[in-house]
N, C-alpha and C positions, 0 to 999 in steps of 0.2 A: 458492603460499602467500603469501599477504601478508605487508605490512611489519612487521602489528604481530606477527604469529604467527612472526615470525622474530628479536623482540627479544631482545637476549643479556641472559642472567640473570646474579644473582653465582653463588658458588659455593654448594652446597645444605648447608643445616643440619646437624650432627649431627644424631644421635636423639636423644639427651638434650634437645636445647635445641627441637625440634619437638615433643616432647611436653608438654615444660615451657611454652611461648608456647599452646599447644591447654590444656593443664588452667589456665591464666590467664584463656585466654577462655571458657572453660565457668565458671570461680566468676563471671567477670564479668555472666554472662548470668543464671546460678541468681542471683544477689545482686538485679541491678535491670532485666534485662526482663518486662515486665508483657506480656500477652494482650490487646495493643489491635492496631488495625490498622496498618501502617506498612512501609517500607524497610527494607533494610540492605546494607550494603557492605564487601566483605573484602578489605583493601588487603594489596599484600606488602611484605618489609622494606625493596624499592627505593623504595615510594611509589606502586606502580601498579595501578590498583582492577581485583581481577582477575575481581569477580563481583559484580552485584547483584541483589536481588531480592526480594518483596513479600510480605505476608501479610497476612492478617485476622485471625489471632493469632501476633503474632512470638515469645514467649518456646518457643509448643510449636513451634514454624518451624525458630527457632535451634536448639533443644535437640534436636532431630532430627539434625540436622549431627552430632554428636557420640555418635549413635547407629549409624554407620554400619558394617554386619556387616563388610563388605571393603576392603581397601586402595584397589582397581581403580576402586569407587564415585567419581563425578563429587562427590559429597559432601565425602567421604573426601580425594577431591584436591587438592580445591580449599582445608580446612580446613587440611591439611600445609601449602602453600606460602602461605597467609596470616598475616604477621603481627601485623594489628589486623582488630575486628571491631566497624564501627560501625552504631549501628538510629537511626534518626528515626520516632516515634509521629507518626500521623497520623489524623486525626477520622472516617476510612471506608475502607471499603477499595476504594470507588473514587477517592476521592483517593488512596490507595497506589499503584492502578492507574496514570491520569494520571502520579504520581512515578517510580515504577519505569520506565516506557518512557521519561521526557526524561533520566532520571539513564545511561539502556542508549544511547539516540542521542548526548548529550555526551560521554559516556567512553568507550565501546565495548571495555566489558572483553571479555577473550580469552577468558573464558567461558562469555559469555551468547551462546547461539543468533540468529540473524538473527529480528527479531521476524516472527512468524507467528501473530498474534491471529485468531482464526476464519478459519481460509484452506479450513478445510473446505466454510466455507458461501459466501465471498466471494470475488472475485478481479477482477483490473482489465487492461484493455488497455494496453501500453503501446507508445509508439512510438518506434522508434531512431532514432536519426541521420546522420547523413551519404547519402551518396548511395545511391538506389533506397532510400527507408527504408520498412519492415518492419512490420506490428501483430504482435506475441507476446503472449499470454496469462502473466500473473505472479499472483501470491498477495501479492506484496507488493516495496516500494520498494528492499528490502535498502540497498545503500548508493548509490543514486543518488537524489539528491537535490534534481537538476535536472531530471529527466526529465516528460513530459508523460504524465498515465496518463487513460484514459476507464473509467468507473465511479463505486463498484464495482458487478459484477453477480454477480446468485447461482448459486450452481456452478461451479466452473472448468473438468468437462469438458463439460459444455455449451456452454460460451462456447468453449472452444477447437473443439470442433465448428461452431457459427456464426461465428466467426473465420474455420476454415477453408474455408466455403462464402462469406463474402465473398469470401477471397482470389481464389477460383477464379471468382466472377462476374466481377469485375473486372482479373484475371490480375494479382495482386499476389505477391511472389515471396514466400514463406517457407524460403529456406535460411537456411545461417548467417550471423550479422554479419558474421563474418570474409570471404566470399564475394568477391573482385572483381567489379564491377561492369565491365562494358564497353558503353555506349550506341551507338546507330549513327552517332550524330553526332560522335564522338567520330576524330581523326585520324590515332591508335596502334592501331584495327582493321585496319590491313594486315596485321600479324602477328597476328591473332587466329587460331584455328583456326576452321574448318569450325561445330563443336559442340561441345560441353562434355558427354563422357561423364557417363549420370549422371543430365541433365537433364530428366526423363521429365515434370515438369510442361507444360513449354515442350513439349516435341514432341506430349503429347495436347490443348492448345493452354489448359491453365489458366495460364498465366503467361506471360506477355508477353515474356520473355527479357533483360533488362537486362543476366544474367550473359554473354551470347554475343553482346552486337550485333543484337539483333534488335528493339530499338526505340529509339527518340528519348528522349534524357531528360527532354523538355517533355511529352510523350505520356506516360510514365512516371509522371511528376507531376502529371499531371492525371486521370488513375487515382486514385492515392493520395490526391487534394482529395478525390476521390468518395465514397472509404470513409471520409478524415474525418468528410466532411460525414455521412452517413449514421449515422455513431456521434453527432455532433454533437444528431442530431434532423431534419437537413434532409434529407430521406427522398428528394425529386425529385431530388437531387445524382445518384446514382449509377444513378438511372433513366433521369436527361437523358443522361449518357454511354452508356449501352450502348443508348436509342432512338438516338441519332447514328448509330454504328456499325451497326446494324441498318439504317438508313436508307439509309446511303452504300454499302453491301452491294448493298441492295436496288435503287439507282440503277443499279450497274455490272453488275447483272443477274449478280450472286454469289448466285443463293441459296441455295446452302448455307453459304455462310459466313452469309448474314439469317437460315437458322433457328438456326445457332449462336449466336447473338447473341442471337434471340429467345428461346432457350430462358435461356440465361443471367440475360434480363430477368423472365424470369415467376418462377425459383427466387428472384432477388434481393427479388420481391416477396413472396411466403411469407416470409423472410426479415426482416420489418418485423415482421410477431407477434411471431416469435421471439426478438426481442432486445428486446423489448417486455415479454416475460416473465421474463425474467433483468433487467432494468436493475431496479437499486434505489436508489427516491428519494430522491437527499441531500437534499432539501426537506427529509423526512420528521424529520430528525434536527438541525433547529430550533426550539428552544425553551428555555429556561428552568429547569433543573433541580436542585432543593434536595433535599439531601442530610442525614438525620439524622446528628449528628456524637454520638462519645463524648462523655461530660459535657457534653452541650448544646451543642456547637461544632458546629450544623448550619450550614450552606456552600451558596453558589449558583453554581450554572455554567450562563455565556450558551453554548448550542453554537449552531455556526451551521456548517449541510453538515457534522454530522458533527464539526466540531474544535472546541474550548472556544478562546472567544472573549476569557472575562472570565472574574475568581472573585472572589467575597467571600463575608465573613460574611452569612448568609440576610437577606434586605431586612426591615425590621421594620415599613414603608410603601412605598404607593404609588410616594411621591418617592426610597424609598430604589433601589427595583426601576426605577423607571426612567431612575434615573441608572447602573443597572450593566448595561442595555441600552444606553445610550447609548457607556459603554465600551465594550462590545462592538464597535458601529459602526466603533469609532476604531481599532482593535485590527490588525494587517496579517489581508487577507481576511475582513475584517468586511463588508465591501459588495459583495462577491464578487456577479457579475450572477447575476440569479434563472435557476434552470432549467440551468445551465453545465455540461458532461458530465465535465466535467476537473478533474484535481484535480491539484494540483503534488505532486509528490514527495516533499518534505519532511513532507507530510500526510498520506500514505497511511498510515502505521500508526496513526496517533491517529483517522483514519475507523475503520479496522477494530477499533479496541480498541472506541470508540463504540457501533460498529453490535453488535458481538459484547455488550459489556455488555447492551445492552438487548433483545438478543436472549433471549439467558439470563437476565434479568431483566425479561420483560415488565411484571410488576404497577412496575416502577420508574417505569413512562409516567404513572401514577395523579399523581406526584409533580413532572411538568412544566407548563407553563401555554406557550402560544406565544407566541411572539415579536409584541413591541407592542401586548399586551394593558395592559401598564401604561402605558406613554407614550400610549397609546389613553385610560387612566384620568386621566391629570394633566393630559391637555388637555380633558376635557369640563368 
């Protein structure tokens, strides 16, 4: 359980005084929230925001809360232990969207679920750390924030299927993180055992064995460059490694390890469609995008790969539009190199909120213009 899930509370309300803070926030809500689109956040009497979240009509949003048939209701629960209940109106309810997820990653109330915006349709590779490190398929950043992901691509049990037919071309290990690693090069293999019950990838020869000593940790890592590189786009990377091996097979007049090799090398190449088909282009979610706001407060957002780069009130000129491009540029990961498979961490949900918005909102595309169409305009 984590740290925050283990925070001690004061002591819990009477009922009298929980029902009376609950019928305060229901007149408050029946008095002055209106049916626009916007936020809201239910802090308790410590001060700690134990829930947020978004609507495109907050007054019937809120007033649902207070509708709830059962105690046991996440509604219901979360309404008890909240002291105040505040909403901020905003001009769309994809600006809600955007507010809702940065208000969920800075406070990270003990309520709100690990973001998972269209995980049904998306998902991204990501790669651990430390020694012999691993590609796993995720749905999303959760709470690593540092971490290196490739995507996203579409379907997750797909990709975790062509994940797993990488792994096995290039004997890349998929046990757990926690796993020890023991390299051959390594000094502390005197006491190693024999084999590592268990290991049935290694002994039908899809994994290279890093967990028992059975390869160099340079050899290991150069494996692993392969499948980067291959995720990367550099497609030869992981063909040059297993033509070697096929090669140096074939010198020492092993051939049957050269057809294992070779077959490996022919599945790796079917393999290039395949992730070719699933890869979805962050290019594609570049561009410019104005947004009709309540009472004429429409709004423009530079995205660029997928994250908003820049926001303002909708450009009223050429000069205005391409000064808020030019923002954008300046913005961190604004110049992000074209074509780059990787998306940092920190980013991964605001891709997928993105890519799911206009997903389910395709006629919204009608309402973008690409990128440097204007600065294209104020230089001719």
């Amino acid at each position: 359980m984590s740290p925050r899930r283990r925070r001690r509370r004061g002591p819990l309300a009477p009922p009298k005084d929980v029902e009376m803070r609950i019928d305060n926030m229901l007149a408050l809500v029946k008095d002055t929230a209106r049916d626009v689109p916007g936020v809201y956040r239910m802090t308790s009497a410590e001060g700690e925001v134990i829930y947020v979240g978004k609507s495109k009509a907050l007054r019937t949003r809120l007033l649902s809360y207070f509708r709830a048939k059962f105690p046991a209701d996440k509604g219901a629960r979360i309404l008890r232990e909240a002291a105040t209940l505040e909403w901020e109106p905003l001009p769309s309810e994809f600006a809600a969207l955007l507010r809702e997820l940065r208000l969920i990653k800075q406070l990270r109330p003990r309520y709100n679920v690990a973001m998972k915006r269209d995980a049904r349709y998306h998902a991204f590779v990501r790669i651990s750390r430390g020694p012999a490190p691993r590609l796993h398929v995720v749905r999303g950043a959760g709470n690593d924030e540092h971490g290196t992901y490739f995507g996203p691509f579409r379907g997750a049990f797909q990709l975790g299927e062509a994940i797993r037919e990488l792994n096995d071309a290039l004997g890349l290990r998929d046990c757990a993180l926690d796993t020890p690693m023991f390299f051959a090069d390594q000094p502390e293999l005197l006491d190693l055992p024999s084999r590592t019950p268990g290991c049935i990838r290694h002994e039908i020869g899809r994994c290279l064995g890093p967990c028992v000593g059975a390869v160099r940790e340079a050899e290991y890592d150069a494996a692993f460059a392969a499948a980067r590189g291959f995720l990367e786009g550099a497609e030869d990377a992981p063909v040059r490694l297993l033509r070697s091996r096929m090669e140096q097979a074939s010198e020492t007049l092993d051939f049957e390890r050269a057809a294992f090799w070779r077959d490996k090398l022919q599945r790796l190449e079917s393999l290039r469609e395949q992730f070719a088909r699933l890869r979805f282009a962050l290019e594609s979610l570049s561009f410019t995008y104005v947004v009709p706001g309540v009472k004429g407060e429409d709004r423009a957002y530079v995205i660029r790969r997928g994250v908003v780069r820049a926001e303002g009130p909708a450009p009223r000129s050429a000069a205005e539009h391409a000064a808020l491009e030019a923002k954008a540029l300046e913005a961190p990961g604004g110049r992000t190199r074209a074509q780059a498979q990787t998306v940092p961490g920190h980013e991964v949900d605001e891709v997928l909120l993105v890519a799911g918005w206009f997903r389910k909102h395709a006629k919204e595309l009608e309402r973008t213009t690409p990128l440097g169409t204007a600065l294209a305009a104020r230089s001719a």
